[in-house]
C-alpha positions as CSV (number, residue, x, y, z in Angstrom):
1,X,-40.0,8.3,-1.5
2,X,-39.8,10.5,2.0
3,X,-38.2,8.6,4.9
4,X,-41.0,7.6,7.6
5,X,-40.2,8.5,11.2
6,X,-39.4,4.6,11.8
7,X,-36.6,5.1,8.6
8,X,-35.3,8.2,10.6
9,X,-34.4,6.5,13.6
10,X,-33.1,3.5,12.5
11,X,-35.9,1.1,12.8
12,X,-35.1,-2.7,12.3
13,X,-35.7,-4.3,8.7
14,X,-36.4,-8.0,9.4
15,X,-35.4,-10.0,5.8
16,X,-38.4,-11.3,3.7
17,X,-36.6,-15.1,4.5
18,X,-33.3,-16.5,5.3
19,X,-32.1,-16.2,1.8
20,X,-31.7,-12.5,1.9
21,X,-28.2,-11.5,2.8
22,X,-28.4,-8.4,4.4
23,X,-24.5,-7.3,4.8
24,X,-21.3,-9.1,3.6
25,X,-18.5,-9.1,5.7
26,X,-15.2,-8.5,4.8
27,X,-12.8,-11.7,4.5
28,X,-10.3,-9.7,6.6
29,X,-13.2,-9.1,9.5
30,X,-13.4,-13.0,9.5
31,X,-9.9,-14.0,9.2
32,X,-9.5,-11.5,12.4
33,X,-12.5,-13.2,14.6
34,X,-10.6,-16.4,14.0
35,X,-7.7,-15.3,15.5
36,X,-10.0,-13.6,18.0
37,X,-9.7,-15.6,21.9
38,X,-13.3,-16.9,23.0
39,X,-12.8,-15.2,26.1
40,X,-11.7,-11.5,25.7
41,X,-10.3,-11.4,29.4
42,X,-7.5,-14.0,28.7
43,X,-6.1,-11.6,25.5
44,X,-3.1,-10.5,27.9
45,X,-0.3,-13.1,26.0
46,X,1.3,-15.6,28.7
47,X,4.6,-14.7,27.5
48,X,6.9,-12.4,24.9
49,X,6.5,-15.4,22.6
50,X,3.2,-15.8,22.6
51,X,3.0,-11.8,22.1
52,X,5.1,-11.5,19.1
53,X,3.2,-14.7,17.9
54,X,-0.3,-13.4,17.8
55,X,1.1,-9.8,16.9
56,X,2.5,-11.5,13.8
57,X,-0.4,-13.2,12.8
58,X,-2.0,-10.3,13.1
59,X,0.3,-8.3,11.0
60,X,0.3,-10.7,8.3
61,X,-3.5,-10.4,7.8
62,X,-2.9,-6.4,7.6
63,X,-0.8,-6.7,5.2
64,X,-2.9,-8.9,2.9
65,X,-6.0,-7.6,3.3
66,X,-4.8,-4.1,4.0
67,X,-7.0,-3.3,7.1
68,X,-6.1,-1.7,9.9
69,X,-7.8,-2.9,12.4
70,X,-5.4,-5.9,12.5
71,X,-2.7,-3.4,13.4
72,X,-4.3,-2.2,16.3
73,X,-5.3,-5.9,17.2
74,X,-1.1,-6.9,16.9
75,X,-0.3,-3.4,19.2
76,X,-3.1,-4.9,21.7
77,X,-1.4,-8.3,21.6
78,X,1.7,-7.0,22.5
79,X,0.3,-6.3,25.9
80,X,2.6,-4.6,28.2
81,X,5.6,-5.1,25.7
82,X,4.2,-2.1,23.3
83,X,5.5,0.8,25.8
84,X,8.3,-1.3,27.3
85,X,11.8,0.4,27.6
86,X,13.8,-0.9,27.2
87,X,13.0,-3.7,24.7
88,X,13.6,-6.6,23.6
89,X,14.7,-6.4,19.6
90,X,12.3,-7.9,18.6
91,X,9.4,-5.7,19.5
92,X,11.1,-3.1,18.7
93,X,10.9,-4.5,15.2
94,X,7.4,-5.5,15.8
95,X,6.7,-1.4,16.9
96,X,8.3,-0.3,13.8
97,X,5.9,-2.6,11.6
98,X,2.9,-1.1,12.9
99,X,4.3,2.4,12.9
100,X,5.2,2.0,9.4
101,X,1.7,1.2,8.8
102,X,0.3,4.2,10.2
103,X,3.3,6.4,8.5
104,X,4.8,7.3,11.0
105,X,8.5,6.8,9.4
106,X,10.7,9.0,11.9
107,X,9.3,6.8,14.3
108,X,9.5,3.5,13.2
109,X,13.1,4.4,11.7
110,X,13.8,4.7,15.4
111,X,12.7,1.9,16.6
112,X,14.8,0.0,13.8
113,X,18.0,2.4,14.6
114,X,17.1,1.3,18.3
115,X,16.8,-2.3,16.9
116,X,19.8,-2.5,15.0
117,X,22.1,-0.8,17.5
118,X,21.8,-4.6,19.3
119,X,21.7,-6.8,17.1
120,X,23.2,-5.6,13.3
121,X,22.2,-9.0,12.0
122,X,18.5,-8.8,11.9
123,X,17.2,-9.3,8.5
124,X,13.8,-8.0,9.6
125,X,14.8,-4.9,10.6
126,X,16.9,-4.2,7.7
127,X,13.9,-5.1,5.2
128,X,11.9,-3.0,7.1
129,X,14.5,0.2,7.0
130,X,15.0,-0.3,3.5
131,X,11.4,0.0,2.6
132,X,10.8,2.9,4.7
133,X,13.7,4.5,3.1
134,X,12.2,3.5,0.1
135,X,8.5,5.3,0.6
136,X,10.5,8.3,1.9
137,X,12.6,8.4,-1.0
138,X,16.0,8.2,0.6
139,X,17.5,5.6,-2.3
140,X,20.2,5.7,-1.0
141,X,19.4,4.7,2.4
142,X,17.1,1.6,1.2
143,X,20.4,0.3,-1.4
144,X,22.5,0.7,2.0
145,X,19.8,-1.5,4.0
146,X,19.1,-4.0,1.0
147,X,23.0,-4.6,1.0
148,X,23.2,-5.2,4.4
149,X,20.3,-7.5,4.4
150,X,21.5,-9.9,1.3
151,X,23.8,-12.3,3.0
152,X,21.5,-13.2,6.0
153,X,18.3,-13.1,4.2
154,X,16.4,-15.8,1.6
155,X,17.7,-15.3,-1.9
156,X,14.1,-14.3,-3.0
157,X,13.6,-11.0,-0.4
158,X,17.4,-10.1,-1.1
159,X,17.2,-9.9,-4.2
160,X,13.6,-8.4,-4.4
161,X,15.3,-5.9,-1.9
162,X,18.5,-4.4,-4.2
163,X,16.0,-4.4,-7.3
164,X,13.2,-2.3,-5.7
165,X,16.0,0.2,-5.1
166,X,18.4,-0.5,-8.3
167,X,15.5,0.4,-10.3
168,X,14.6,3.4,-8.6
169,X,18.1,4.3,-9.1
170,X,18.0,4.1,-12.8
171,X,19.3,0.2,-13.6
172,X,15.8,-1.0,-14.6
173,X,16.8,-3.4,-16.6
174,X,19.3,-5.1,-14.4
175,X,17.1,-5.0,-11.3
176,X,14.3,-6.9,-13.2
177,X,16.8,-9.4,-14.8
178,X,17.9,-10.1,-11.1
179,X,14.2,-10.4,-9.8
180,X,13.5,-12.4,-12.8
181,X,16.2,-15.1,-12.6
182,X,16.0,-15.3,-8.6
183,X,12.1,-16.3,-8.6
184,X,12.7,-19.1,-10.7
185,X,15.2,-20.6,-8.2
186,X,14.0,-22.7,-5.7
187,X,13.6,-21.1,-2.5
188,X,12.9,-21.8,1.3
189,X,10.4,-18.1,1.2
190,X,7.1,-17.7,2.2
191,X,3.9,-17.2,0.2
192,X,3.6,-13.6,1.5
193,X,7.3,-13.0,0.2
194,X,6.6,-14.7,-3.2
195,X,3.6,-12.5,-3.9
196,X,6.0,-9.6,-2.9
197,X,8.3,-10.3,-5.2
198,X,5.9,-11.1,-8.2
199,X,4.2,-7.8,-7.4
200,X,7.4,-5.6,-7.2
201,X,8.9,-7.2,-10.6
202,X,5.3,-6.6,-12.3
203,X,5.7,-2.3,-11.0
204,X,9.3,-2.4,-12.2
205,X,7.8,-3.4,-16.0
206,X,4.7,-1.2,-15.6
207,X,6.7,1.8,-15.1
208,X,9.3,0.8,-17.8
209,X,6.6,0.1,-20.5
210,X,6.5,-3.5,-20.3
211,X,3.1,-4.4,-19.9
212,X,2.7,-7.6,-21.2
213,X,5.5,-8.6,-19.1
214,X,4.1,-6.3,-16.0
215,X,0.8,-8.7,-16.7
216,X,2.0,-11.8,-16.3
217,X,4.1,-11.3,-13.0
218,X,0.8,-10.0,-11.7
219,X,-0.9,-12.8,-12.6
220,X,1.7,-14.9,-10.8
221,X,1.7,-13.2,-7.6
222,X,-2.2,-13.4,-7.8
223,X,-1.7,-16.9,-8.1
224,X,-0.3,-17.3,-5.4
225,X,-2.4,-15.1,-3.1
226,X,-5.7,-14.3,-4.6
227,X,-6.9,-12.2,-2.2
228,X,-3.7,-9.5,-1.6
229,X,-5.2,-6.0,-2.1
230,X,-2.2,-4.3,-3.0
231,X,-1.4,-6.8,-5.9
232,X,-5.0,-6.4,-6.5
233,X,-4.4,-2.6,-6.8
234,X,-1.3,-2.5,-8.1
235,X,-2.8,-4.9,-11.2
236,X,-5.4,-2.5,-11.3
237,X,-3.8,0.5,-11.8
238,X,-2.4,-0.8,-14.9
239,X,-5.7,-2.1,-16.5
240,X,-6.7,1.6,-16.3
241,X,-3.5,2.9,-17.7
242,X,-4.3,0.3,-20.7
243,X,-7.8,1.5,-21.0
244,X,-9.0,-1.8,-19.7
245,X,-11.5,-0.1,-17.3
246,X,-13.9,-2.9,-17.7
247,X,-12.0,-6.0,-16.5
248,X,-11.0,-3.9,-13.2
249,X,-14.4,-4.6,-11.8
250,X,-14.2,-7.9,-12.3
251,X,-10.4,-8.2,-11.2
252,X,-11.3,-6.3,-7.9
253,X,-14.5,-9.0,-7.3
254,X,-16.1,-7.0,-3.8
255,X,-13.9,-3.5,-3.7
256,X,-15.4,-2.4,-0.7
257,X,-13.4,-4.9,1.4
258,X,-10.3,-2.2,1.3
259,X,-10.3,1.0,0.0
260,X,-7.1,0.7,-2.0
261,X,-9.8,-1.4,-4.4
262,X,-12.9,1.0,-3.9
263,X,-10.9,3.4,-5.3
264,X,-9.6,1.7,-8.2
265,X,-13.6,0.3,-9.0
266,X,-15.0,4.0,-8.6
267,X,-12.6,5.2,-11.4
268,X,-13.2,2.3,-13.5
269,X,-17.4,2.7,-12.9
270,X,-17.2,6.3,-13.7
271,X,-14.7,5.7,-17.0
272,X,-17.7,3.3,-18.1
273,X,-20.5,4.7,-17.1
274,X,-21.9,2.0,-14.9
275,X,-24.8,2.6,-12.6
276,X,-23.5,2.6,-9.6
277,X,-20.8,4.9,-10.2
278,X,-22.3,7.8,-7.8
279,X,-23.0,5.3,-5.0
280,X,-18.9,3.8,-5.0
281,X,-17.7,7.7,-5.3
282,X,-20.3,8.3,-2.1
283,X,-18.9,5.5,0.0
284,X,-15.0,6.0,-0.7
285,X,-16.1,9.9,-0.2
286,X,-17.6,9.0,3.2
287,X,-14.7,6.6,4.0
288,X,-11.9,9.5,3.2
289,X,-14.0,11.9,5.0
290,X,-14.7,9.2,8.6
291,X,-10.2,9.0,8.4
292,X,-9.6,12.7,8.4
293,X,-12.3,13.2,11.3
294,X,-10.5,10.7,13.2
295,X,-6.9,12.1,12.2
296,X,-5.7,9.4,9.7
297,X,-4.0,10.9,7.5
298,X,-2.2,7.2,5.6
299,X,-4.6,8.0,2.3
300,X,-3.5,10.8,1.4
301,X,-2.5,9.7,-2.2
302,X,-5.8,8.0,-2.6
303,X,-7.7,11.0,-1.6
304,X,-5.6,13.4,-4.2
305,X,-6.5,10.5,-7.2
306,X,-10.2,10.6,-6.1
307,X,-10.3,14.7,-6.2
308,X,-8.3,14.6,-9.5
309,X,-9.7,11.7,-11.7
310,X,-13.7,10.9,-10.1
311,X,-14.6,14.7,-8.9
312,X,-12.2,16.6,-10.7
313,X,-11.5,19.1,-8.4
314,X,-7.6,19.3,-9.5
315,X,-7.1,22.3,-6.7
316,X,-8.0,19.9,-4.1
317,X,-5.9,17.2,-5.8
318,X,-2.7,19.3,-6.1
319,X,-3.0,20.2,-2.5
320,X,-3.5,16.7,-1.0
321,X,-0.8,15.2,-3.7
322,X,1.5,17.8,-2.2
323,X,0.5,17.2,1.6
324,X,1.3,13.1,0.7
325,X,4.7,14.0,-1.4
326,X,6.1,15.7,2.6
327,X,5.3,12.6,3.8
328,X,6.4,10.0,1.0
329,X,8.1,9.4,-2.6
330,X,7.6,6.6,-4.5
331,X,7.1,6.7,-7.8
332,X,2.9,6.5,-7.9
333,X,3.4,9.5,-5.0
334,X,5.5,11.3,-7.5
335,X,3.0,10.9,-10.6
336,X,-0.3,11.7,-8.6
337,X,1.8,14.9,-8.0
338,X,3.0,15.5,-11.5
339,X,-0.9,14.8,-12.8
340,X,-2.6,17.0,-10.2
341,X,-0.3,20.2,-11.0
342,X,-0.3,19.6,-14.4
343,X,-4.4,19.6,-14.3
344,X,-4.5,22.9,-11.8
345,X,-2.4,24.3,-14.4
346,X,0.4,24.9,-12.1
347,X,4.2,23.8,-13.1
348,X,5.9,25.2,-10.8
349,X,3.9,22.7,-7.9
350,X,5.7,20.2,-9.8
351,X,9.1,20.8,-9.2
352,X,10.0,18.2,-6.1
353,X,8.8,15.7,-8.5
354,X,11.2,16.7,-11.5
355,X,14.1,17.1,-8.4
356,X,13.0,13.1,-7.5
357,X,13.2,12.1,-11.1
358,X,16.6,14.2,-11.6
359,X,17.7,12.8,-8.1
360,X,17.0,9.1,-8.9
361,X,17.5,8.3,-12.5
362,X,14.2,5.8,-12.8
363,X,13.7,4.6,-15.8
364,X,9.6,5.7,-16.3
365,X,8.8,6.8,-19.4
366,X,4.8,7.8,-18.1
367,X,6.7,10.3,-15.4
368,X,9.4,11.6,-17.4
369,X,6.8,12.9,-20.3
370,X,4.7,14.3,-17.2
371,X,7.9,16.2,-15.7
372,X,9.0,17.5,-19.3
373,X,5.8,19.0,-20.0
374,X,5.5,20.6,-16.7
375,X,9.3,21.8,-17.7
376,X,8.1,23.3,-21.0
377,X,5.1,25.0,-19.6
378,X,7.1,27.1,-17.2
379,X,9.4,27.4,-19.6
380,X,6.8,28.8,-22.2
């Protein structure tokens, strides 16, 4: 049916009665009004405490729901603080979170560098510099940072800390017995934390092959925060390694509040054929395409797993996956890469990923089989 001229422009469509929900908003839109002042002229915080304070807040709701609106609202709270120089350590922490955020790692590194030149006992800053170092795949950086951060930090993010980085460096099963054993201590951490940790222990036994094992820690760290996207995703990516595409949908409830989960439900709705596979690809499509118009370019690893496994376009895949692998190296960086060369039919593209897995030593049986038959085919 042909759009009237009132369709064209937009006209208003008044419900049939007051039953008819006409658009759902996202639980992090809501969670962000309610932090929200009723009167937008009295935003400017009172003082660096109150500053950091709602900043924080505002943080922690990023990082749960994934959005990024929130980081922009914590950069706003900051008020005058965001561009002050000098700073206190404090924001400088603060700038480094939202920075990370936004992957601007050189940046936020120097903010922490900056941070840490004050005050060398600041377990914030160290978490933060190891994780960084992490995603940019500087192991060694991130085991340096953990170790620093271990005597001054809870038990739980220590240790959740060195095993992030002992597995990467090949001690798999050491780094999960740690994990393992800490998180059935009792503990002073946060929720936030706790879900952390539960999240990073399931990865460690997802890449290893442990999936019952990597199932249950999910579950856990879903316990305790139901609506985390990337536990969400993270659980996700492993129903669809298991060929479970059809309890992804119902893991991922509404997937268009983030599109770490969008992208998760479109590959699961096109695996199974459901009928509104075409209309999930359109919106994450139109999402991907709204971020590079406006520069964002934080999805870039999302954007090569749509081109490679909904629109298989594995060109377009390989060169994305290889944009995102300049710009960061974790393991799920490293396999997009390994997938998207192998599918373009081009080995050679996946070299940096066999000199990460050489480099490192992770124990990941998925990768390794991806990098030795990228080996053989050049060899061949």
């Amino acid at each position: 049916m042909g759009l009237t001229s009132a369709d064209a422009i937009g006209a208003p469509r008044v419900p049939a009665d007051d039953g008819v929900v006409v658009e759902q908003l996202p639980k992090s839109f809501l969670a962000l009004r309610r932090l929200q002042p009723g009167n937008a002229t009295s935003n400017a915080p009172a003082s660096l405490e109150d500053a950091l304070a709602n900043a924080r807040r505002y943080i922690e709701l990023g990082q749960t729901y994934s959005d990024p609106r929130a980081y922009g609202y914590a950069q706003s709270a900051l008020g005058k603080w965001w561009s002050a120089d000098p700073a206190p350590t404090q924001v400088l922490v603060m700038r480094a979170r939202i920075l990370q955020f936004r992957h601007e790692f050189p940046a936020a590194l120097a903010q922490l560098e900056a941070a840490l030149r004050v005050d060398q006992f600041d377990p914030d800053a160290w978490l933060l510099f190891a994780s960084i170092s992490q995603v940019q795949g500087n192991v060694r950086a991130a085991r340096s940072a953990c170790m620093k951060l271990i005597p001054m930090a809870d038990p739980v993010v220590g240790a959740t800390c060195a095993a992030s980085t002992a597995a990467l460096g090949g001690r798999s099963e050491d780094a999960e017995a740690l994990l393992a054993k800490t998180l059935t201590e009792a503990t002073a951490t946060s929720p936030a934390e706790r879900t952390w940790a539960w999240t990073t222990l399931a990865e460690m036994r997802a890449r290893s092959g442990e999936n019952a094992g990597a199932e249950d820690a999910f579950k856990q760290a879903l316990q305790i925060s139901a609506d985390d996207v990337y536990a969400r995703a993270a659980y996700a990516d492993l129903l669809l390694d298991l060929d479970r595409s059809g309890e992804v949908r119902a893991l991922l409830r509404d997937p268009t509040q983030a599109d770490a989960l969008l992208l998760r439900a479109t590959i699961a709705a096109q695996r199974d054929h459901d009928a509104d596979a075409k209309s999930l690809q359109d919106n994450l499509a139109g999402r991907f395409a709204e971020a590079r118009t406006r520069g964002d370019q934080t999805h870039l690893r999302e954007q090569a797993r749509l081109a490679l496994e909904v629109e298989h376009d594995a060109k377009r895949a390989l060169d994305l996956a290889q944009r995102n692998f300049k710009v960061q190296q974790e393991p799920a960086d490293v396999r997009i890469l390994l997938e998207a060369a192998q599918a373009a039919g081009d080995n050679q593209a996946a070299q940096p990923a066999i000199d990460w897995l050489q480099r490192t030593g992770i124990a990941a049986p998925r990768l390794r089989q991806l990098a030795r038959a990228a080996t053989e085919g050049r060899a061949g």
